[in-house]
N, C-alpha and C positions, 0 to 999 in steps of 0.2 A: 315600962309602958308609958307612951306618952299621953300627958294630962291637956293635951288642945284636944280632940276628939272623944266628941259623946258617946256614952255606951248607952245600948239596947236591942231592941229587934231589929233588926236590917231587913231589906226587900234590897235586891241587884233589878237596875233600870238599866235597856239601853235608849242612850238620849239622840233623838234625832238631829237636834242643836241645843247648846245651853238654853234658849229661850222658849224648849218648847218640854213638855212632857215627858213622850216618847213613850217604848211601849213597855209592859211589865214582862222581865224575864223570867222571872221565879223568886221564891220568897225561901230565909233561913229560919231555923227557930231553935231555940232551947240550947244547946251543947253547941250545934253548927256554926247558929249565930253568933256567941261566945267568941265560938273561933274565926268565922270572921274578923270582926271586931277588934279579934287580938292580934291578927295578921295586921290590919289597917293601922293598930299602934305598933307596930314597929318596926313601919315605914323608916326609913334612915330618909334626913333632911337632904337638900336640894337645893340649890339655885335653880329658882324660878325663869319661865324664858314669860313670852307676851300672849301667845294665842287663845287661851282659855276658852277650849270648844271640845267640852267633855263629853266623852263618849260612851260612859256609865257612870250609873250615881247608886248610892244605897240611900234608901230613906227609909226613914224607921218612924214607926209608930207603936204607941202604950197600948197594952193587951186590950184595953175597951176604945180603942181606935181613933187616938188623940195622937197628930203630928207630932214628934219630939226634934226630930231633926233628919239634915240629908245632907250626903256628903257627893260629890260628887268630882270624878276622874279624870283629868285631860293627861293623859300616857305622852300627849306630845310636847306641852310646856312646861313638866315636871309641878303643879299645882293640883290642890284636891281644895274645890271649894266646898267650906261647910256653911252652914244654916244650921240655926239652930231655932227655937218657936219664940218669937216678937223679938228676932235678932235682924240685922245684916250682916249678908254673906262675908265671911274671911276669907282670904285663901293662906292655904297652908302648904309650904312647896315640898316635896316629895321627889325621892330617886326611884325613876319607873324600869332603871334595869337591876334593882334589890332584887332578893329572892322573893321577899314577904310582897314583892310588889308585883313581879313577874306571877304569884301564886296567886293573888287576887285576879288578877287580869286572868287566867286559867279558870278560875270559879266562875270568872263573867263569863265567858268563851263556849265553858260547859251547859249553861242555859242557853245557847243561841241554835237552832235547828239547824242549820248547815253545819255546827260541828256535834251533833251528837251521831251523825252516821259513821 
């Protein structure tokens, strides 16, 4: 399991741009989230490229609704920046044709309304 990314609750965001919000797809918890989480550590590393315009994020908040961190996905520069609460962003590079990588990208995909018909 790799020890760069935080564990906890996860929420799947998809981001309209790194600089904006964007909207909530759906939220993990309990067992799910776990497994999130545990997909996300084991990410096999990457050579990063430049673009970082991530197209979903997980942010996770403490059960009485205090930010912890957010992680968030650019599939196209092979980078997942993290955040963490009174940090600046890292980025951490990632192989986005992994299985554990391709699997996440399928969990984002599965909250988005044009693919659950």
């Amino acid at each position: 399991m790799r020890d760069d990314l935080p564990e906890t609750v996860p929420s799947a965001h998809r981001l309209e741009a790194w600089t904006t919000a964007g909207d909530l797809l759906g939220c993990w918890d309990g067992t799910e989230a776990a497994a999130v989480l545990e997909l996300v550590a084991t990410f096999p590393g990457e050579e990063g490229m430049r673009c970082f315009n991530p197209g979903y994020a997980i942010w996770a908040y403490s059960a009485d609704g205090e930010f912890l961190f957010d992680l968030e996905f650019c599939y196209r520069c092979n980078w997942v920046g993290v955040r963490e609460q009174g940090q600046r962003q890292r980025l951490v590079p990632f192989e986005p044709e992994s299985v554990p990588a391709k699997e996440l990208l399928a969990r984002f995909l599965a909250f988005e309304p044009s693919t659950r018909d």
